[in-house]
C-alpha positions as CSV (number, residue, x, y, z in Angstrom):
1,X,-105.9,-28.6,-4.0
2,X,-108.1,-28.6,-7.5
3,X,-111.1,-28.9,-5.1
4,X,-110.5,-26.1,-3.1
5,X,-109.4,-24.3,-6.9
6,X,-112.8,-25.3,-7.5
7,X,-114.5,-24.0,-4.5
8,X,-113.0,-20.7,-4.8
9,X,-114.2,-20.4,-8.4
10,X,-117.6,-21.5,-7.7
11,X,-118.0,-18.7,-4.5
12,X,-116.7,-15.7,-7.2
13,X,-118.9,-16.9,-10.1
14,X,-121.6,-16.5,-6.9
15,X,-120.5,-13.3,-6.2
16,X,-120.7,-12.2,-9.4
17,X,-124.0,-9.3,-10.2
18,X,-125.8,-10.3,-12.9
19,X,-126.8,-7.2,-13.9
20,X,-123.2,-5.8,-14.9
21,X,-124.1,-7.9,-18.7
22,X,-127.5,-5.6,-19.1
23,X,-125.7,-2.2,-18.2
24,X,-123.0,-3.2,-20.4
25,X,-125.8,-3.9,-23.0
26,X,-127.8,-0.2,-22.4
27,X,-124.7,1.6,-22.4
28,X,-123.2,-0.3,-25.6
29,X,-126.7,0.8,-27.5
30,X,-126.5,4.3,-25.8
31,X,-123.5,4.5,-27.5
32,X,-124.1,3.6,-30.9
33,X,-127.5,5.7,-31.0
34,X,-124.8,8.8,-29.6
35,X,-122.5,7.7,-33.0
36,X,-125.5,7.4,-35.3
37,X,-127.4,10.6,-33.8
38,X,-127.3,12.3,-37.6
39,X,-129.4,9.3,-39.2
40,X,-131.8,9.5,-36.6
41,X,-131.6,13.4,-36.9
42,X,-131.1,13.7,-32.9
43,X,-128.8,16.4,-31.6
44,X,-126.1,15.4,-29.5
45,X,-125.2,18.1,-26.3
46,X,-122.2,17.3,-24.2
47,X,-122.6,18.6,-20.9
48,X,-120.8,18.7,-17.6
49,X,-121.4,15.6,-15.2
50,X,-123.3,17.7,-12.4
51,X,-125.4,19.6,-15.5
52,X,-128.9,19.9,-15.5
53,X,-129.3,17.0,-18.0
54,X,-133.4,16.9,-17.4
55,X,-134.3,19.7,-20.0
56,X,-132.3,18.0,-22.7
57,X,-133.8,14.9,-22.2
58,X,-137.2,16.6,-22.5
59,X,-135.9,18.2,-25.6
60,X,-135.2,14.6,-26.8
61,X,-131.0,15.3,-27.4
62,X,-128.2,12.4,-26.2
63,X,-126.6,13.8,-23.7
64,X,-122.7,12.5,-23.6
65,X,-120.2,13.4,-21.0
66,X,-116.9,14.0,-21.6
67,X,-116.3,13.4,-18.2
68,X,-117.8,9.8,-18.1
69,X,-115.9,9.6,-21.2
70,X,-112.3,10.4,-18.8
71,X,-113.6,7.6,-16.7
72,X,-113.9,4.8,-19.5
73,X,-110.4,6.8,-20.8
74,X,-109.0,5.4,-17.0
75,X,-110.4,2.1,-16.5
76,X,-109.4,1.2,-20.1
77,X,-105.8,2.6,-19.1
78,X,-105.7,5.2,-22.1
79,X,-104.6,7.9,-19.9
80,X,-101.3,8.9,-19.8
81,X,-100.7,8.3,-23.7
82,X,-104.1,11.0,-23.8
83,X,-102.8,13.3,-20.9
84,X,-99.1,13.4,-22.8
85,X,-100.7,14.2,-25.9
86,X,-102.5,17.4,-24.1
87,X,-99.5,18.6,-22.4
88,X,-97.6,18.3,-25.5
89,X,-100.5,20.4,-26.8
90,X,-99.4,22.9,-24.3
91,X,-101.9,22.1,-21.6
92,X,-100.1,22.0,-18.2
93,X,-100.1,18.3,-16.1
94,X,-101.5,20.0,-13.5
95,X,-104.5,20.5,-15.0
96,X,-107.1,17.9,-14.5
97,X,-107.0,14.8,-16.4
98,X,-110.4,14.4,-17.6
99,X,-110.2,18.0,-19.5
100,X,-106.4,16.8,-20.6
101,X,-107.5,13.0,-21.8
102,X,-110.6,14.8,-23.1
103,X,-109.4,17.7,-24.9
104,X,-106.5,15.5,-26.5
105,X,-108.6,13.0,-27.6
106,X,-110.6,15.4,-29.7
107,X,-108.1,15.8,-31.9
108,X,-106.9,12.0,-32.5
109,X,-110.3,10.4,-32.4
110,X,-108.6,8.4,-29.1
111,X,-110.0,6.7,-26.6
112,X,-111.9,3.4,-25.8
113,X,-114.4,4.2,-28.3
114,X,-112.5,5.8,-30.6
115,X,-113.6,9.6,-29.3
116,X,-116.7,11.0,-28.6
117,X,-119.7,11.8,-31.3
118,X,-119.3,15.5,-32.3
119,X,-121.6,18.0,-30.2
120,X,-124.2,20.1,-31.9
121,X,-123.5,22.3,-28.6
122,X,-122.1,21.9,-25.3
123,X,-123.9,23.0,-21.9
124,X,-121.4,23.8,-19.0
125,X,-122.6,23.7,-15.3
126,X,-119.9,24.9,-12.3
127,X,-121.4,23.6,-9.8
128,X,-118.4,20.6,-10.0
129,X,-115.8,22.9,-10.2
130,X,-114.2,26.1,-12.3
131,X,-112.0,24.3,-14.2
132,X,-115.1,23.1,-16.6
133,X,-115.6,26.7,-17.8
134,X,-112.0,27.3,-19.8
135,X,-112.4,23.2,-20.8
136,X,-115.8,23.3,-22.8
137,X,-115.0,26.8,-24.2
138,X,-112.0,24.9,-25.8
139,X,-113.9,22.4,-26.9
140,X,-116.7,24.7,-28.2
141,X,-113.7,26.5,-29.7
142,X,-112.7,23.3,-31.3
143,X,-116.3,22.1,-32.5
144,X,-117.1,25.4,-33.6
145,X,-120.4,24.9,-31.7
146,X,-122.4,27.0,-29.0
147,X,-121.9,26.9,-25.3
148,X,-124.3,27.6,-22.8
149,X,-122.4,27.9,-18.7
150,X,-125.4,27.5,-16.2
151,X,-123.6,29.8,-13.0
152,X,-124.4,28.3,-9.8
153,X,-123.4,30.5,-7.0
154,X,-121.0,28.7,-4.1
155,X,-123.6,27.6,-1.2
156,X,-121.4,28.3,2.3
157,X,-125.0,27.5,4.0
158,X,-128.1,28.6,3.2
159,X,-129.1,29.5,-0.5
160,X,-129.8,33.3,-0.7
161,X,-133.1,34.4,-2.3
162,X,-130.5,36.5,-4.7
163,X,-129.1,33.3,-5.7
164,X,-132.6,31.5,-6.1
165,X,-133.7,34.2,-8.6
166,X,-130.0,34.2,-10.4
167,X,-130.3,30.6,-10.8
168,X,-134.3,30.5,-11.9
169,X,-133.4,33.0,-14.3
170,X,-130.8,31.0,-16.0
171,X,-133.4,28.2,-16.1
172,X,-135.6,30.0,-18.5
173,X,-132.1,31.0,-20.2
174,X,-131.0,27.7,-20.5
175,X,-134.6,26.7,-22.3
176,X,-134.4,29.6,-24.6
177,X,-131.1,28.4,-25.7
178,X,-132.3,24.8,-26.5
179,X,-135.2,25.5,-28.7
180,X,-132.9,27.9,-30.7
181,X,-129.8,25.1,-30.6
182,X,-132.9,22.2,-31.2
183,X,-135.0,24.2,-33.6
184,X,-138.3,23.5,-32.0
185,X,-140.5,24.7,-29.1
186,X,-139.8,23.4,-25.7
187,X,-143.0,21.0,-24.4
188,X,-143.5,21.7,-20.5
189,X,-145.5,18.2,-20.5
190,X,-142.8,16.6,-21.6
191,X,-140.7,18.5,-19.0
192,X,-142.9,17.4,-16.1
193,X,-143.2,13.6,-17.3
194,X,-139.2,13.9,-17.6
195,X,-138.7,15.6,-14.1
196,X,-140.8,12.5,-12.4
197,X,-138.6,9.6,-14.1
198,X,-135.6,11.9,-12.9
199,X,-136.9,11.7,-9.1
200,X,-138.2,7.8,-9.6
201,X,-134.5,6.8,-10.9
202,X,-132.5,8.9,-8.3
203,X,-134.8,7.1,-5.3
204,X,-134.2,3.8,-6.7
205,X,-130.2,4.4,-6.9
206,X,-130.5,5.5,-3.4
207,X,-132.5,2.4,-2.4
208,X,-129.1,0.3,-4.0
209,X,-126.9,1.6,-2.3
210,X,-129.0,1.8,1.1
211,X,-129.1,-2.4,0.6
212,X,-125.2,-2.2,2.0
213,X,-126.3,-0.8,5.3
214,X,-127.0,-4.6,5.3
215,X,-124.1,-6.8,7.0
216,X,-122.6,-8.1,5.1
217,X,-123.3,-5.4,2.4
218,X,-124.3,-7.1,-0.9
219,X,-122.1,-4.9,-3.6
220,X,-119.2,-2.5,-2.7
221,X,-118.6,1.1,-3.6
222,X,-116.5,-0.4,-6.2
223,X,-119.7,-2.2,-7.4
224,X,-121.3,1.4,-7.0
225,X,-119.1,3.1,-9.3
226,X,-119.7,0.7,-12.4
227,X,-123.9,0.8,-11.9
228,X,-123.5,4.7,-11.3
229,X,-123.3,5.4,-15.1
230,X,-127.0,5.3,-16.2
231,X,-128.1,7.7,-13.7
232,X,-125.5,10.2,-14.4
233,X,-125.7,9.4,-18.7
234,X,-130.2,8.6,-18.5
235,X,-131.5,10.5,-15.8
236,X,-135.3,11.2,-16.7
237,X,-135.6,7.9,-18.5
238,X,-137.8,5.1,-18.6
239,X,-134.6,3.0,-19.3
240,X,-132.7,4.3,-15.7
241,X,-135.6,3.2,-13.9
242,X,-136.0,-0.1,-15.3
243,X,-132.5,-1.0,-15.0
244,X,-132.2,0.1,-11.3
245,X,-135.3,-1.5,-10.5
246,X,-133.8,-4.4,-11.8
247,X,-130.6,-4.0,-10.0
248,X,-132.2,-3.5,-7.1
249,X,-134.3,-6.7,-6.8
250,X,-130.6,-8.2,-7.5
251,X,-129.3,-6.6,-4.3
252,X,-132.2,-7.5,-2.0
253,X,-132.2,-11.1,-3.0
254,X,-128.6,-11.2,-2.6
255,X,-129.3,-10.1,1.1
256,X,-131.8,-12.4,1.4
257,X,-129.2,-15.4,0.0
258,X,-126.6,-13.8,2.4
259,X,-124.5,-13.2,-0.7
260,X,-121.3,-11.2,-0.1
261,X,-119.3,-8.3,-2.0
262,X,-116.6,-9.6,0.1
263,X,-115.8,-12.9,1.4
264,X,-115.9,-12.9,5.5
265,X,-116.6,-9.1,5.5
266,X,-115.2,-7.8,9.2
267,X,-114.7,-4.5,8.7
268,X,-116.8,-1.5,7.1
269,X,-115.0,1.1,5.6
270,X,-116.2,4.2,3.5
271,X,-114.6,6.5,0.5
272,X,-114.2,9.6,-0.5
273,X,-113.3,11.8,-3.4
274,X,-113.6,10.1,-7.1
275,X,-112.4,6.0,-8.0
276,X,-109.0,5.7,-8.7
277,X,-110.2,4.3,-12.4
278,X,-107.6,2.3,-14.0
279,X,-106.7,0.5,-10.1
280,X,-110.3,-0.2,-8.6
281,X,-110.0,-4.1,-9.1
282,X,-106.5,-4.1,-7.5
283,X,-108.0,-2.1,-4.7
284,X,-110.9,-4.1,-4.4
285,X,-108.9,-7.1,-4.1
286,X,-106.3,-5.6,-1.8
287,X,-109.0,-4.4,0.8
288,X,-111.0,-7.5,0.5
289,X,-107.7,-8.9,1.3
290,X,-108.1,-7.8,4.6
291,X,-111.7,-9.2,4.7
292,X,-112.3,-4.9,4.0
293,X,-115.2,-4.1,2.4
294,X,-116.0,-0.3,1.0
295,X,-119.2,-0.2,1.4
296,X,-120.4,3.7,0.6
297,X,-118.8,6.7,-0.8
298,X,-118.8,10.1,-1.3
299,X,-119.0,10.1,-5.2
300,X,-121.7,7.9,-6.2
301,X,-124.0,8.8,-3.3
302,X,-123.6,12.5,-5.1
303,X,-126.4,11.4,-7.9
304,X,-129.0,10.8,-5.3
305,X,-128.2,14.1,-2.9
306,X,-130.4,16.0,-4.7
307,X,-134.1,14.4,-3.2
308,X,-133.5,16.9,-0.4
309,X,-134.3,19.5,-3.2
310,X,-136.3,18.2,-6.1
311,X,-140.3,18.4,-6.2
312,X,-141.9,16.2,-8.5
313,X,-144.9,18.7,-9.0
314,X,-142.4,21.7,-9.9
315,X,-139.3,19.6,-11.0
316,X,-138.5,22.9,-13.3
317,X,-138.6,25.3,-10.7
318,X,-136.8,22.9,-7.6
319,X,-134.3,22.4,-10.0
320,X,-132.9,25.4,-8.6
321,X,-131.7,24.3,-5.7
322,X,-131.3,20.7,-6.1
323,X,-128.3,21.6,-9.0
324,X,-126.6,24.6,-6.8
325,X,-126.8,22.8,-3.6
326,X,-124.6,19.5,-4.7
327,X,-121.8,18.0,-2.8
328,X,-119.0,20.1,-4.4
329,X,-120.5,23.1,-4.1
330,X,-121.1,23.2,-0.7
331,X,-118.6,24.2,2.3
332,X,-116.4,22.1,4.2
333,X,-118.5,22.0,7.4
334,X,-121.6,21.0,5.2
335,X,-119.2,17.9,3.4
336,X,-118.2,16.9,6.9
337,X,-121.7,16.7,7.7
338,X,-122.8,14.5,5.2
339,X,-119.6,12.4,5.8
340,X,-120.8,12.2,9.1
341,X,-124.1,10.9,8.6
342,X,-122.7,8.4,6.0
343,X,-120.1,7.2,8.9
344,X,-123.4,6.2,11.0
345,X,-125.4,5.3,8.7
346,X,-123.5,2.6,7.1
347,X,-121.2,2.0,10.5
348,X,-118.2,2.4,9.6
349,X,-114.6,1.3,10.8
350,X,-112.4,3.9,8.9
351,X,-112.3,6.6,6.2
352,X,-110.4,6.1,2.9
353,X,-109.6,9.5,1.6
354,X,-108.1,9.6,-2.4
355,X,-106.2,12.7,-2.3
356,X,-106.7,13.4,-6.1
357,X,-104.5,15.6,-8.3
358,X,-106.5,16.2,-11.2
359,X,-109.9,17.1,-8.5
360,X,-108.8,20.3,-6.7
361,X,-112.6,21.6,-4.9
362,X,-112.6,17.3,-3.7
363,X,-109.8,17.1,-2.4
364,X,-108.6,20.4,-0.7
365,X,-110.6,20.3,2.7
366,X,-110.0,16.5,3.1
367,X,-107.8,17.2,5.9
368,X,-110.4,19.2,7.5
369,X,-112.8,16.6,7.0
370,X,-110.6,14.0,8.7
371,X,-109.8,16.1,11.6
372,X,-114.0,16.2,12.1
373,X,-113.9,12.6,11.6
374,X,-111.8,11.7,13.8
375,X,-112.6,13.8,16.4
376,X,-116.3,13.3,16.1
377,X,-116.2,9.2,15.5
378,X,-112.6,8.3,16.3
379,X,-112.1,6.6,13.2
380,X,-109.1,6.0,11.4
381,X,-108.4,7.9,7.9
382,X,-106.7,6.6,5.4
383,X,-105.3,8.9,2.6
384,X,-104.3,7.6,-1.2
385,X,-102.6,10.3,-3.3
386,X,-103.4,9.8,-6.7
387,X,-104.9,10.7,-10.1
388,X,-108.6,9.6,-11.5
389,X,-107.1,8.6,-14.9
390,X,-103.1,9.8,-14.8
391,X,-100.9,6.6,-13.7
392,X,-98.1,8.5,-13.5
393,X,-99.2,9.8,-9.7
394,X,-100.0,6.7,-8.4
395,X,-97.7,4.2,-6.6
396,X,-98.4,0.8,-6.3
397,X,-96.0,0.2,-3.7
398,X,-96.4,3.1,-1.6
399,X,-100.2,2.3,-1.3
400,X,-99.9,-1.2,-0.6
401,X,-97.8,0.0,2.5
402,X,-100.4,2.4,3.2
403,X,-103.2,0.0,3.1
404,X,-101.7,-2.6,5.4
405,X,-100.3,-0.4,7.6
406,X,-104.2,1.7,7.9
407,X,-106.0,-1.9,8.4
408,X,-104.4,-2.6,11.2
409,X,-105.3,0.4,12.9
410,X,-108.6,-0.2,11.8
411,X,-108.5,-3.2,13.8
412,X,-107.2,-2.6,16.5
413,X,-109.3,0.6,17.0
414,X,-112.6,-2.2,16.8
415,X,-111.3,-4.5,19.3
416,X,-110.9,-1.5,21.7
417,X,-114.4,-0.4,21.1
418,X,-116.0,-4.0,22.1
């Protein structure tokens, strides 16, 4: 018994990336520079997770999101005591829980941190969804600071050449706004050597998460959405491309060593929508219970979707497209499409949808996109209600039930198609 105790603690400690200690190291210093910003007399800018965050990097201001911010608020399980707070505030549940947890904890200094750093101004992009607009003009409210909204128009296909010049115009807009908010003049050098890190960083995220087209895959999408954080927080720095450089000679040697995510991985299964934060280990655990292993998603795979757009040489210019043309903002056929592609590229055995409350343009043509799914792949779907940070929509129970009840359709649909 103590031997195969021993055994089983040896093969985790294995399993184990080593790189987890360094990114909690970058983002532990990210965070203190973001708290001590006014003795290095840096500006902090809060922006919107699917922002153009390039141009403030180039203008040398921390960037802090208040929606990676609702994330660590979830996984630390800080959420409903946030999201009560809010709707005690008068903010309705139904609202998402990032804005809730992140409007509340404004005013108690709450969190895992102890709140956010103050902004000097906040920079709002829609291209996630609408509900960011009334949410950082409360905060600017609150703050007292100035907002700047960067309008991307809905792409149902194509992008328009209206929409091209309505969206380049802003650019120039949006630099205006950050020499006056920065008081100094913007450096197009800067700008370009910015724009290339940018590119570099998003390639070498996609080249992680590529390594789990490997069987079996070396890291899982729950894996995925810790390392995601530096290229959403450090895009267009030297830092992001170290660390994923580093993280991805990690994954490739794993492959090499035939090192696991999950212990006798037999089936392949991918996600969509955002990570259930506060229950990804018990999910981990319960899929890899039935030697499941996640191995892409939707979400993290979102960072990297933009190389279809961005040119190194006019990085300014290309950002046009490659910030209006993001998952979220794109139809329901287009999402099924990418799904698609992701089902055969990382061959698949099922779909496991998170049907999330608080994310309304994620989750609203998910039934669509199963239909496709299943009538293009014949693949299984699996679909989680639930909340990113809010407990109080998530069952336990219910999911277990759904789990075990979808994995065995997952099997049996793979023994059929031998």
């Amino acid at each position: 018994m103590s031997e195969n105790i021993h055994q089983k603690e040896t093969d985790k400690e294995v399993r184990k990336i080593k790189s987890v200690k360094r990114m909690k190291e970058i983002m532990t210093n990210y965070y203190i520079e973001a708290k001590t910003a006014d003795q290095h007399k840096k500006k902090i800018g809060w922006i919107t997770s699917g922002g153009p965050v390039e141009p403030l990097i180039a203008m040398d201001v921390i960037p802090v999101y208040p929606e990676n911010y609702g994330a660590m608020i979830g996984a630390s399980k800080m959420g409903v005591d946030l999201c009560e707070t809010a709707e005690g505030m008068g903010y309705c549940r139904d609202l998402c829980s990032y804005a809730r947890s992140d409007i509340a904890s404004s005013t108690v200094n709450g969190g895992p941190i102890g709140g956010l750093p103050e902004p000097d101004f906040l920079v709002c992009c829609n291209n996630i969804c609408g509900t960011v607009l009334k949410w950082y003009e409360v905060q600017a409210r609150y703050y007292k600071v100035p907002l700047f909204i960067f309008d991307t128009p809905f792409s149902h296909s194509e992008m328009t050449d209206e929409a091209r010049r309505y969206v380049e115009k802003q650019i120039y807009e949006y630099i205006d706004f950050l020499e006056k908010a920065c008081g100094k003049k913007w450096d197009d050098d800067r700008m370009v050597e910015v724009g290339k890190l940018s590119i570099e960083g998003q390639r070498l995220w996609q080249a992680v998460l590529d390594t789990c087209m490997n069987k079996p895959a070396p890291m899982s999408a729950f894996d995925a959405f810790f390392h995601l954080a530096l290229i959403v927080t450090l895009r267009g720095t030297q830092t992001a491309v170290d660390y994923y450089r580093e993280l991805l000679d990690e994954m490739n040697e794993r492959v090499r060593q035939g090192i696991s995510a999950v212990p006798n991985e037999q089936y392949r299964l991918l996600w969509d929508n955002l990570p259930i934060w506060y229950k990804t280990k018990w999910l981990s655990e319960k899929f890899a219970s039935h030697n499941a292993c996640l191995v892409a998603d939707t979400y993290t795979s979102a960072w990297c979707g933009q190389l279809d757009y961005l040119d190194e040489n006019d990085f300014l210019k290309s950002m046009v497209e490659g910030y209006t043309s993001i998952y979220l903002n794109i139809s329901v056929d287009q999402m099924s499409k990418t799904v698609l592609k992701m089902v055969d590229k990382y061959d698949v055995d099922g779909l496991v949808m998170h049907s999330n409350r608080s994310c309304k343009p994620y989750s609203l043509g998910q039934y669509d996109i199963q239909r496709i799914v299943q009538k293009e792949r014949n693949l299984p779907s699996l679909m989680i209600e639930a909340d990113m940070v809010d407990e109080r929509n998530f069952s336990e129970s219910q999911t277990e039930t759904r789990i075990d009840a979808f994995m065995e359709l997952v099997k049996e649909n793979k023994a059929a198609m031998k």
